[in-house]
C-alpha positions as a Python dict, from the first residue, in 0.01 Angstrom:
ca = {
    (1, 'X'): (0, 0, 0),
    (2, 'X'): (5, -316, -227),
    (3, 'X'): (378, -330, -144),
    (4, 'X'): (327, -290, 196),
    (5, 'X'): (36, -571, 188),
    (6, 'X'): (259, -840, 17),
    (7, 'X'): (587, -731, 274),
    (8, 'X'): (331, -842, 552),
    (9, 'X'): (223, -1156, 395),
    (10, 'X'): (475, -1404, 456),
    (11, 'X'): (369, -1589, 186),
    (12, 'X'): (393, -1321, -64),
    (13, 'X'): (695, -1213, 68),
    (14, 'X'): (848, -1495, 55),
    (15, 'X'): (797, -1490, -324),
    (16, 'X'): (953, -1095, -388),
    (17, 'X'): (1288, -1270, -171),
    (18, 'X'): (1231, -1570, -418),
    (19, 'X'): (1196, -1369, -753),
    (20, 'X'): (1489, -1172, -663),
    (21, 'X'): (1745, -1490, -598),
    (22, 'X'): (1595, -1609, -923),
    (23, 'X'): (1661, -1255, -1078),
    (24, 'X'): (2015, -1284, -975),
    (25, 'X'): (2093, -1682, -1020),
    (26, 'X'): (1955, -1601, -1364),
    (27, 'X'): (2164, -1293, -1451),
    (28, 'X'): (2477, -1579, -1324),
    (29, 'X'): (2293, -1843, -1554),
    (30, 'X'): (2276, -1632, -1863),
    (31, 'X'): (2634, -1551, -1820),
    (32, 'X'): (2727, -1901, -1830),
    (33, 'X'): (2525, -1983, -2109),
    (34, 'X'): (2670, -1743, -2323),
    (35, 'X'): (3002, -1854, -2178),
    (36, 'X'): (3065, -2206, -2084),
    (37, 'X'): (3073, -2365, -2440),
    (38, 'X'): (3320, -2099, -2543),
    (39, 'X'): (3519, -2163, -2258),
    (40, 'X'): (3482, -2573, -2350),
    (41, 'X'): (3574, -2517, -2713),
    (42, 'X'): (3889, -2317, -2610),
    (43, 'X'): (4024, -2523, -2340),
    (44, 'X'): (3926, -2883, -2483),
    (45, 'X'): (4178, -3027, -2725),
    (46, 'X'): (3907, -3237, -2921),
    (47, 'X'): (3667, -2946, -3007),
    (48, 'X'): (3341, -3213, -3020),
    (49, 'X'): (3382, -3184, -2648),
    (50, 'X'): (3328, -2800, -2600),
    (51, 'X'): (2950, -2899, -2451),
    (52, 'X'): (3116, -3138, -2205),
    (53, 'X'): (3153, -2951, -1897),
    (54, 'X'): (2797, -2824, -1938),
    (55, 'X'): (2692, -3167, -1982),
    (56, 'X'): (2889, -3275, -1673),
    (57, 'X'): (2680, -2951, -1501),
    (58, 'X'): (2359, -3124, -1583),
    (59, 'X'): (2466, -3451, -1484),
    (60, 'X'): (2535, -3299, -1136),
    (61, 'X'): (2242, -3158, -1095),
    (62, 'X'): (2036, -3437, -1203),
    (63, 'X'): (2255, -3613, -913),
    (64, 'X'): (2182, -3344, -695),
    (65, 'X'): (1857, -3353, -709),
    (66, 'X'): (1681, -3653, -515),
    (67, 'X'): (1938, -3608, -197),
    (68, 'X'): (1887, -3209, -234),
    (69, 'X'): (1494, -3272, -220),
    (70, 'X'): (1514, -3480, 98),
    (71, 'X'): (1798, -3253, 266),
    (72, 'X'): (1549, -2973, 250),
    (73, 'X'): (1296, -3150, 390),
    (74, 'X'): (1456, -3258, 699),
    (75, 'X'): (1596, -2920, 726),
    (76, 'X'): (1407, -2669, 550),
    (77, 'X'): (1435, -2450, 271),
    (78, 'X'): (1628, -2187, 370),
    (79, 'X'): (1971, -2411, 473),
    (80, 'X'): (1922, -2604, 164),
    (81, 'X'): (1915, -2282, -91),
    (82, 'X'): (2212, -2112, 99),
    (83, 'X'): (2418, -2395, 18),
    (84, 'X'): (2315, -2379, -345),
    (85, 'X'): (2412, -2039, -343),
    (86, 'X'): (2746, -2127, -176),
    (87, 'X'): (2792, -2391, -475),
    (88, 'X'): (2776, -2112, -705),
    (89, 'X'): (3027, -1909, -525),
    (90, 'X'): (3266, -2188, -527),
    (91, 'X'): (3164, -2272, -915),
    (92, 'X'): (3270, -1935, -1033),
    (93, 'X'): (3597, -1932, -868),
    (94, 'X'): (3665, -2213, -981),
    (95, 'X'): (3604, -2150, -1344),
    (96, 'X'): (3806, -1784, -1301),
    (97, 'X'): (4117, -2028, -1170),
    (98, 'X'): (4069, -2308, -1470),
    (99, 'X'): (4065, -2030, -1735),
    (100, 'X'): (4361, -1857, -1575),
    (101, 'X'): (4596, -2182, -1590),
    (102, 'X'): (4370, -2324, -1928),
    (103, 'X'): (4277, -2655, -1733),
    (104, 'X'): (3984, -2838, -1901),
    (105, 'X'): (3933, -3086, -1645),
    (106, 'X'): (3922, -2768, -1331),
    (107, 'X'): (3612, -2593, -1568),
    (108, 'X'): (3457, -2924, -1551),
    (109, 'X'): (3486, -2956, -1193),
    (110, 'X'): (3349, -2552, -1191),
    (111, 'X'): (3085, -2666, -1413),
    (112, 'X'): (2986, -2921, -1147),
    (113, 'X'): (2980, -2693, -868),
    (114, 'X'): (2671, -2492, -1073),
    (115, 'X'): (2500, -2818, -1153),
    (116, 'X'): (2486, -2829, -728),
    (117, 'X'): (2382, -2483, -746),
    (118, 'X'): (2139, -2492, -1052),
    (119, 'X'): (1967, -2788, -850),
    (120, 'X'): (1869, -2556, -559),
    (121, 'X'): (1795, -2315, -760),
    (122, 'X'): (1510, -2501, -920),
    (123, 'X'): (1406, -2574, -629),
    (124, 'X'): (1260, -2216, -573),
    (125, 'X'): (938, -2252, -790),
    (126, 'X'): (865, -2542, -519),
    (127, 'X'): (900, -2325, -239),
    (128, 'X'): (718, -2037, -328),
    (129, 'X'): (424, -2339, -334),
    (130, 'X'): (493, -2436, -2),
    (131, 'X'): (324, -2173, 152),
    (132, 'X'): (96, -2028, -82),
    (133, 'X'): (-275, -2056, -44),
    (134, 'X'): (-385, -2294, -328),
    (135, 'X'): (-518, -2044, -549),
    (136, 'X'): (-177, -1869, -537),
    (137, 'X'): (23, -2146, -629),
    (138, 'X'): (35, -2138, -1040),
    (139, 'X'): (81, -1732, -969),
    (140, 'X'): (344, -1827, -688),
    (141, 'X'): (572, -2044, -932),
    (142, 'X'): (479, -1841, -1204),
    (143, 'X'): (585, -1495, -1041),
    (144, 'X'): (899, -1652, -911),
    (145, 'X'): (1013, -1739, -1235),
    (146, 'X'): (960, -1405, -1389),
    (147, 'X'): (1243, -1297, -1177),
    (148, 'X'): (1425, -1424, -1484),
    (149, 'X'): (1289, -1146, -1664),
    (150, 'X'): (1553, -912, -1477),
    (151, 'X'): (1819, -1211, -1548),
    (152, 'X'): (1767, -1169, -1921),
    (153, 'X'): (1790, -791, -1915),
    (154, 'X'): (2067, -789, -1691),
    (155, 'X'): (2243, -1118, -1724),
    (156, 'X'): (2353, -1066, -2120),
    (157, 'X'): (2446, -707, -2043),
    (158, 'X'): (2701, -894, -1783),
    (159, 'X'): (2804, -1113, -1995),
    (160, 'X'): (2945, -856, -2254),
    (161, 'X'): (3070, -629, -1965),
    (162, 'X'): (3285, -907, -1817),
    (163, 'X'): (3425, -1096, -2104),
    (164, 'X'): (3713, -856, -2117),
    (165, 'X'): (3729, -790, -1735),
    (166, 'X'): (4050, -1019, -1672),
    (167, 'X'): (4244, -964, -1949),
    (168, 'X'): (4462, -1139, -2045),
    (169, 'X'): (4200, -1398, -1890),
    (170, 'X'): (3910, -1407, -2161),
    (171, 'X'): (3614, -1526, -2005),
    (172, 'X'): (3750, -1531, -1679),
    (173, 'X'): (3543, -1259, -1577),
    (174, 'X'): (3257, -1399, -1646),
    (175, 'X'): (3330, -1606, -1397),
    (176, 'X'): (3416, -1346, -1106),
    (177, 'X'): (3080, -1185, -1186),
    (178, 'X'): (2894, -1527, -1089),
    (179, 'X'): (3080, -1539, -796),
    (180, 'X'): (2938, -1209, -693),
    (181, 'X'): (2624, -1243, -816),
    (182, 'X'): (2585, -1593, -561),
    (183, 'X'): (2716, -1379, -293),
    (184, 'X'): (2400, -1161, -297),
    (185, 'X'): (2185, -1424, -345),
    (186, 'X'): (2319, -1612, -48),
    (187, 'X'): (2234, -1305, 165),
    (188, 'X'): (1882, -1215, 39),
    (189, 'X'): (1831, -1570, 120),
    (190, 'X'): (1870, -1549, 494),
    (191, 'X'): (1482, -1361, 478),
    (192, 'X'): (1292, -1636, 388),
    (193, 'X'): (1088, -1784, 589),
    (194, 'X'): (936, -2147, 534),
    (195, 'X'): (806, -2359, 815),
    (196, 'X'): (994, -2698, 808),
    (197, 'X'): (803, -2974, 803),
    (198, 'X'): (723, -3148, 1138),
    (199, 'X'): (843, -3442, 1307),
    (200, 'X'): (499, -3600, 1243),
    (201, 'X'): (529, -3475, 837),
    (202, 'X'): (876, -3620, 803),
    (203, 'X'): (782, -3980, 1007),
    (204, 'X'): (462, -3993, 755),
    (205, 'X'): (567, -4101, 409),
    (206, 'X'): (196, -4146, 231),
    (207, 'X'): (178, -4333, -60),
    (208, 'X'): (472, -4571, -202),
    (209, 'X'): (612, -4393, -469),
    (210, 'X'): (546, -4600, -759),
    (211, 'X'): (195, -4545, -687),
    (212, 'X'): (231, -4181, -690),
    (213, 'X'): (425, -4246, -1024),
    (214, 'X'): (138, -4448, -1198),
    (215, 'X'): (-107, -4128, -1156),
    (216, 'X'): (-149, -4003, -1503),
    (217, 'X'): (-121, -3589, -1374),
    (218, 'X'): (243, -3746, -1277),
    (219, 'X'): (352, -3857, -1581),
    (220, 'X'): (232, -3624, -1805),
    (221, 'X'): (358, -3295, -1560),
    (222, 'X'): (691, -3467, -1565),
    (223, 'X'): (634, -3565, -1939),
    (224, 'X'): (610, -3220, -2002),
    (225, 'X'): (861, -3059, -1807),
    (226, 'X'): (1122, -3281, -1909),
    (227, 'X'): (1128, -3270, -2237),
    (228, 'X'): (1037, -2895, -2271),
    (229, 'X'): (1374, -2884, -2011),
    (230, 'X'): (1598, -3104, -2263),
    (231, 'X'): (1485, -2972, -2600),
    (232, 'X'): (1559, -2619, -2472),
    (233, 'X'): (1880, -2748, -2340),
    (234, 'X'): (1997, -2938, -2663),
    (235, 'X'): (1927, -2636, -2885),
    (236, 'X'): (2052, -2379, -2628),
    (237, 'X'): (2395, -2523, -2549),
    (238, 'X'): (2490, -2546, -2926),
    (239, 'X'): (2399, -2192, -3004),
    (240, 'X'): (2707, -2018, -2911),
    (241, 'X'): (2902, -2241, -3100),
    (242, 'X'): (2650, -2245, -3392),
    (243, 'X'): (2672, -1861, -3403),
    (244, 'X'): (3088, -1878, -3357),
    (245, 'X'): (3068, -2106, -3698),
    (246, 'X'): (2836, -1876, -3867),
    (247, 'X'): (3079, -1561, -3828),
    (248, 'X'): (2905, -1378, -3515),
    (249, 'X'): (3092, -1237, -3252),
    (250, 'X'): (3024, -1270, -2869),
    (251, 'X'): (2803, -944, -2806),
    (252, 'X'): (2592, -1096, -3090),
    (253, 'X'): (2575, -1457, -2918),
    (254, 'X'): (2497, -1290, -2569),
    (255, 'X'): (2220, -1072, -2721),
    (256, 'X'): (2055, -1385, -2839),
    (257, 'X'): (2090, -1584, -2549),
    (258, 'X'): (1999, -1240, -2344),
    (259, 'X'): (1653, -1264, -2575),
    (260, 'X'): (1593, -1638, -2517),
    (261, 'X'): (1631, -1582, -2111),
    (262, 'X'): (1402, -1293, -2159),
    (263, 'X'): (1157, -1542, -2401),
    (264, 'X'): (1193, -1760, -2103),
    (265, 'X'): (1089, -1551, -1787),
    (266, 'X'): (894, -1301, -1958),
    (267, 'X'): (544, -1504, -1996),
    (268, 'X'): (577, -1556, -1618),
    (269, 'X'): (417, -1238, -1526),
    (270, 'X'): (79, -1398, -1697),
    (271, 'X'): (127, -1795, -1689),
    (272, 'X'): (-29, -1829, -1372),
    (273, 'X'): (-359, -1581, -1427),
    (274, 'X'): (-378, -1832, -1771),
    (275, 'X'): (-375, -2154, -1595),
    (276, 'X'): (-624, -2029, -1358),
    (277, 'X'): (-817, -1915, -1669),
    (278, 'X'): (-759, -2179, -1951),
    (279, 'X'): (-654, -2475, -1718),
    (280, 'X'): (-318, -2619, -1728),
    (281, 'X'): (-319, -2882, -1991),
    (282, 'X'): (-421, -2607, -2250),
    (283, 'X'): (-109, -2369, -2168),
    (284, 'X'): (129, -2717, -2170),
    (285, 'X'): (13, -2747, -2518),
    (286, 'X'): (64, -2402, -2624),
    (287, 'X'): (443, -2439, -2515),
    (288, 'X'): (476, -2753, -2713),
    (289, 'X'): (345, -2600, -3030),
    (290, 'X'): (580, -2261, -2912),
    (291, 'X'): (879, -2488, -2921),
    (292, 'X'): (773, -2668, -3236),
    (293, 'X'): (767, -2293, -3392),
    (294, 'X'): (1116, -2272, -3231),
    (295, 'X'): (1295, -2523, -3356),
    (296, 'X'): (1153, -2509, -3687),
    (297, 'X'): (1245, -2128, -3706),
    (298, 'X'): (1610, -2221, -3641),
    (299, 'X'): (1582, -2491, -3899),
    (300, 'X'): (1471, -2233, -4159),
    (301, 'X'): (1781, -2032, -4167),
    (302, 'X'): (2080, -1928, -4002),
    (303, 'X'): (2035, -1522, -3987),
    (304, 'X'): (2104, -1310, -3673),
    (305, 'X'): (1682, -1273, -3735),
    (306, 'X'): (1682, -1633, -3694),
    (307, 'X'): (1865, -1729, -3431),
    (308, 'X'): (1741, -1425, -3212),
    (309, 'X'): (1374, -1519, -3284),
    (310, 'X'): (1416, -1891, -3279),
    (311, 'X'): (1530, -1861, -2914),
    (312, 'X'): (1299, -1595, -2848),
    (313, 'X'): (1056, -1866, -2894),
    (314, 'X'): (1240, -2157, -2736),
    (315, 'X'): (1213, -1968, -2447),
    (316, 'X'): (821, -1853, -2423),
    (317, 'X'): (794, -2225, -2483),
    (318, 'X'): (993, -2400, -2218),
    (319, 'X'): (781, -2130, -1987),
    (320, 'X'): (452, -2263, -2090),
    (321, 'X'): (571, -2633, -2054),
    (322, 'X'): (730, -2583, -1738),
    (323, 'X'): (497, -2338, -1559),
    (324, 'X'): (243, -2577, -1664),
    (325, 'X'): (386, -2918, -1523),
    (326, 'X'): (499, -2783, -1259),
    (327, 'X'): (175, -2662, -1156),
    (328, 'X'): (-8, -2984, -1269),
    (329, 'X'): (251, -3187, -1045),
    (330, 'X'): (125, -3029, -747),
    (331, 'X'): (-193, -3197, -820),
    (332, 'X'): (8, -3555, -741),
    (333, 'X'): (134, -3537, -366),
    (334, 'X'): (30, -3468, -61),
    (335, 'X'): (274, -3192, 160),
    (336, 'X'): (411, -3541, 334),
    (337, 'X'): (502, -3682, -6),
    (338, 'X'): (652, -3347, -149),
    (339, 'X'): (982, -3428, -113),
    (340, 'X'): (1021, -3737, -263),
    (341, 'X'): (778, -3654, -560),
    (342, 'X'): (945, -3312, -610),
    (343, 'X'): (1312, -3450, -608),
    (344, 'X'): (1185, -3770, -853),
    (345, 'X'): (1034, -3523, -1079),
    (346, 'X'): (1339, -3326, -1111),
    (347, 'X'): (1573, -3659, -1108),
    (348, 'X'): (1366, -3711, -1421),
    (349, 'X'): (1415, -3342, -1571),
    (350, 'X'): (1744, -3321, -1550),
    (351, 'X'): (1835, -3680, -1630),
    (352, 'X'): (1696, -3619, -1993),
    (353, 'X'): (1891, -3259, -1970),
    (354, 'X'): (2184, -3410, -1918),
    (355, 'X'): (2130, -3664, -2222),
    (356, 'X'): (2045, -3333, -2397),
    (357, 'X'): (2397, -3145, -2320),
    (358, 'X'): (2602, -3442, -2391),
    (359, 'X'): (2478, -3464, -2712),
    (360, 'X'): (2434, -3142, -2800),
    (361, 'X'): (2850, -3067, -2863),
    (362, 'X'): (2866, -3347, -3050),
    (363, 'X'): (2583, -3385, -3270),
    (364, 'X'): (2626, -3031, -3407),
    (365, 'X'): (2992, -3116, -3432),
    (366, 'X'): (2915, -3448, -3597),
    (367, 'X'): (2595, -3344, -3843),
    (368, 'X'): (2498, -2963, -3759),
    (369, 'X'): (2278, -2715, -3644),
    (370, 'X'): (1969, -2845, -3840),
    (371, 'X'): (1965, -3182, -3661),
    (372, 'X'): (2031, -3031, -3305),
    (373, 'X'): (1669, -2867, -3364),
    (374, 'X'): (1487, -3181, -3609),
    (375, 'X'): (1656, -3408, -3317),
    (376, 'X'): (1436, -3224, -3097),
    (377, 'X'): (1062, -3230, -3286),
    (378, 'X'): (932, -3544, -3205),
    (379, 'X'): (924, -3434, -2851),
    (380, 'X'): (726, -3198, -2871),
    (381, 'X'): (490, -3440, -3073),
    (382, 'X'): (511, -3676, -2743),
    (383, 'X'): (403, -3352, -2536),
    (384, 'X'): (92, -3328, -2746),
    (385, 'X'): (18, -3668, -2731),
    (386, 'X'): (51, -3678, -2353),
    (387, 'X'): (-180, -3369, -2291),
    (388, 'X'): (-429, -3538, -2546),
    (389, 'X'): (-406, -3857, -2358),
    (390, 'X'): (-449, -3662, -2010),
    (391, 'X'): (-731, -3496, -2188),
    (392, 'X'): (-928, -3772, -2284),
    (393, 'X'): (-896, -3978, -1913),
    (394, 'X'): (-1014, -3663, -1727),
    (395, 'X'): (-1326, -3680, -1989),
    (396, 'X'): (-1373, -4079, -1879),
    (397, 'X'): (-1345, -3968, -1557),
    (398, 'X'): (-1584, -3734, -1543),
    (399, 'X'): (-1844, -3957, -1691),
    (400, 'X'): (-1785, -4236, -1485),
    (401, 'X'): (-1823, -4057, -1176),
    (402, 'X'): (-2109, -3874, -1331),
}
């Protein structure tokens, strides 16, 4: 019956077809991130530049982003995503062809093609909002994310399965299975259904955006989302290679990364019934302090116990952070100035994320795995301060309108 109820509601439904693309982009995702800086350190000559194509991923979508934003607007969601998905098909045959003839500069291009795709992609938590009532909205991103539980269960068991599925090709398969696995999505896509905005929307721009910037719920949602995004990148793209140095094998690696997508999605099945209960500042902080744990856990030693919880925990707090500005960033546009705010926001994001991935390679190259996680502390110190901060002008607020 409840099924039934949420297959009628084209809202809700609209968030299963969601969750499930994220389910399966995320099983493709966690593949890659087990993957790609293997496949860097083995095809690069200079081995400080096995985080490069990831970096060049980021960078993409960071690119992506604004024009992406915008695109969807003028022609709605579902176009937008399918070619996102299409990016990914085109990504992973490109990286089974650049690991077949070893060519560094083909994975980057490959890597590119899922920095297109990875920008769509993020784009789902901000269309499961579009049509949600606005008490659904925090459960709406939140449940679309926990699709990403299924990614983590599935996506590291993938990853081991297809390592060896090209031979002589190692890695290569990998790369076939996120071909497939965009395939699907591409064709679950083709259900949703999210009205495009109208002439009148799209002619009506609101408010200039540097006035939508100045709000203080806009800088402290992107505050947080950003640098929740590029501290989990940073320490994330240098684990495989941190566990390669440290004597573990792949199926290790992919079990950790498998529990940090897991630590990542998991919370999503309650981050939205929080915010509604807490607020959204106080879960924000809670990731910042989760990721503080995180990093400081990975700092502390460099057992399988370590890195496995250490992500564990990177991941429950990039959810926190991310659920949590996402959610508060809805608070800072009106549905004519959604695309523009949404695709600045994530211009922002993945901007630092890209910073993140290009020095990840070679600042655990250069120094090591302690200062890929101390280089990331003080930003979590600048979340705290920017939730205290949003805190405290809410309180003035409050008064003065009192």
């Amino acid at each position: 019956m409840a099924l039934s109820r949420w297959l009628h509601d084209t809202s809700r439904r609209n968030v299963l077809l969601l969750a499930s693309c994220q389910a399966l982009s995320g099983s493709g995702n966690t593949v890659l991130i087990a993957a790609a800086a293997l496949v860097g350190q083995m095809l690069a000559d200079d081995k400080s530049l096995a985080t490069l194509p990831l970096a060049f991923q980021w960078t993409t979508t960071m690119l992506v982003t604004i024009p992406a934003s915008h695109f969807m607007a003028r022609f709605g969601r579902r176009l937008g995503l399918s070619l996102g998905a299409c990016a990914s098909i085109t990504g992973g045959a490109l990286g089974v062809v650049s690991v077949m003839i070893a060519s560094f500069e083909l994975f980057i291009l490959a890597c590119m093609c899922q920095g297109v795709a990875q920008c769509f992609i993020q784009f789902y938590r901000f269309a499961a909002a579009d049509t949600a009532a606005e008490d659904f909205k925090s459960r709406a991103i939140s449940l679309v994310l926990a699709g990403g539980v299924v990614a983590a269960l599935l996506g590291g068991q993938l990853a081991k399965a297809s390592i060896e599925l090209l031979l002589p090709y190692l890695y290569a398969g990998c790369y076939l299975m996120v071909m497939l696995l965009g395939a699907c999505v591409l064709v679950i896509l083709q259900g949703l259904r999210i009205p495009r905005l109208t002439l009148e929307q799209r002619s009506t721009r609101g408010r200039p955006l540097h006035v939508i910037a100045r709000q203080p719920v806009f800088i402290v949602a992107v505050l947080s989302a950003a640098l929740a995004y590029a501290s989990m990148i940073l320490v994330m793209t240098a684990t495989p290679l941190a566990m390669a140095g440290c004597g573990f094998g792949f199926a290790d690696t992919a079990t950790v990364i498998q529990a940090h997508i897991l630590g990542m999605y998991l919370p999503s099945f309650i981050t939205g019934n929080l915010i509604n209960r807490f607020g959204t500042l106080p879960i924000i902080a809670l990731g910042a302090v989760l990721l503080a744990l995180a990093l400081s856990t990975n700092i502390a030693g460099i057992t399988f116990v370590n890195f496995w919880v250490g992500l564990l925990l990177l991941g429950f707090g990039w959810n926190f952070c991310f659920v949590g500005g996402t959610t508060l960033l809805t608070e800072a546009y009106t549905i004519e100035e959604r695309a523009k705010c949404q695709g600045v926001n994530d211009f922002i994001v993945f901007s630092t994320t890209a910073l993140a991935a290009f020095g990840s390679g070679a600042l655990y190259e250069g120094i090591g795995w302690g200062a890929v996680n101390g280089g990331a502390l003080p930003a979590m110190g600048l979340v705290l301060l920017g939730v205290a901060w949003m805190v405290l002008y809410r309180r003035r607020r409050a008064v003065g309108e009192a």
